[in-house]
C-alpha atoms as one frame of an Amber mdcrd trajectory, in Angstrom:
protein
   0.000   0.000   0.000   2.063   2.894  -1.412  -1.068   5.463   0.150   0.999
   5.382   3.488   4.355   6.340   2.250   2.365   9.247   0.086   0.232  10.258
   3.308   3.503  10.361   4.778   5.262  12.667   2.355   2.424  15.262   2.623
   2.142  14.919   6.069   5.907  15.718   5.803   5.340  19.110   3.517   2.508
  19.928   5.884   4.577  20.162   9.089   7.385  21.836   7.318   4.743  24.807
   6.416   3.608  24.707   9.873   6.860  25.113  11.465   7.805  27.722   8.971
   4.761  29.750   9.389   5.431  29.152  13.280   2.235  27.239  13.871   1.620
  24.595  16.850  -1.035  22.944  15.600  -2.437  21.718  12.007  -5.840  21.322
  11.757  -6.344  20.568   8.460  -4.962  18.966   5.083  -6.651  19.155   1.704
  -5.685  16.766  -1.332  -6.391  17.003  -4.793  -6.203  13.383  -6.153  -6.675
  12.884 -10.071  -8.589   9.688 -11.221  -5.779   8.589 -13.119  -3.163   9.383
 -10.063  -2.744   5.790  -9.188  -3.695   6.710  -5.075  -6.833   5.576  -3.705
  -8.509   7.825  -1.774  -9.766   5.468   0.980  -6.521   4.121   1.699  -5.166
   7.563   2.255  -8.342   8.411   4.609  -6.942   5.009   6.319  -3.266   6.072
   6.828  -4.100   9.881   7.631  -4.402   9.135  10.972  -1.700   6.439  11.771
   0.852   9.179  10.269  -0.127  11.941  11.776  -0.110  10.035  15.338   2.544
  11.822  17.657   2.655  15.082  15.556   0.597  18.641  15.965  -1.237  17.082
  13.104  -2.843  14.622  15.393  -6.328  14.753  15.545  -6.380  16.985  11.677
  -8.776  16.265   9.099  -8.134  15.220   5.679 -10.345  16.509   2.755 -10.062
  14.836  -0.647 -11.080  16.583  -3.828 -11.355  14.148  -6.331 -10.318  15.164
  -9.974 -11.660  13.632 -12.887  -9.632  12.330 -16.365  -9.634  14.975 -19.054
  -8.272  14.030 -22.512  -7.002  16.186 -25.381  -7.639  15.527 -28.576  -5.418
  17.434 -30.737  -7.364  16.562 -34.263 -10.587  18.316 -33.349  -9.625  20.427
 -30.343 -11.859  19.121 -27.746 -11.323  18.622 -24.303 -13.268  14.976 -22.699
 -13.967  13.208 -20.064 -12.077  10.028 -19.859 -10.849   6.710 -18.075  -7.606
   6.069 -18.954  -4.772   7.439 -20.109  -4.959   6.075 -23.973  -8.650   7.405
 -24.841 -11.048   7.820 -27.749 -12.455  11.255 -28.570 -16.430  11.246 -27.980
 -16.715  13.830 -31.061 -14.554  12.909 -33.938 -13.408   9.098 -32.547  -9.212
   9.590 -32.961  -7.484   8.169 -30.503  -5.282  10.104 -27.881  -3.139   9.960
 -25.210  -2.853  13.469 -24.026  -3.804  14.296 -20.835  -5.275  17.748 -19.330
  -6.325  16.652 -16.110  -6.240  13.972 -13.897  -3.096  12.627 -12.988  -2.657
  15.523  -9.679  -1.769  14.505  -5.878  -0.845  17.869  -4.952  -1.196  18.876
  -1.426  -3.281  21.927  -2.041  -4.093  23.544   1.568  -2.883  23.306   5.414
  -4.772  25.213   7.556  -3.046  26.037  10.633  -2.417  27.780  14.391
């Protein structure tokens, strides 16, 4: 379960912005995960709290906004909704394999005091 080591690295960026900004305590963390990101979001929710155990982000929430796949297609200039990274274009039916959205895990907010 590779969730834990990435729960760990933004617990990691998280604490480093806390201490920088002077903070004690974190109260919360906000993810963007892309469908196509290859982290599931309820094994994150599960190692959240086991990694932030013994830290001033003990007892934080998590919040998860879930991004959906958006393809390319460079033939008819159309952005679509998609499930993978090699996709058909809903419009004009070329195949692609450019990606506009979807692959994020960004940490994208730490609120703290």
């Amino acid at each position: 379960m590779h969730e834990v080591s990435l729960m760990q690295e933004a617990v990691r960026l998280a604490l480093e912005s806390a201490q920088a900004a002077g903070a004690q305590h974190i109260h919360r963390l906000a993810l963007r995960v892309g469908a196509l990101s290859g982290a599931v979001p309820d094994a994150l929710r599960f190692a959240f709290p086991l990694v932030c155990a013994g830290t001033i982000a003990q007892g934080a929430t998590l919040d998860i906004e879930s991004v959906p796949a958006a393809g390319w297609c460079g033939y008819c200039q159309a952005e679509y909704r998609c499930e993978d990274y090699l996709s058909e274009c809903p419009r004009c039916r070329q195949i692609s394999a450019e990606l506009r959205r979807g692959t994020e895990l960004e940490l994208a907010a730490v609120e703290v005091s």
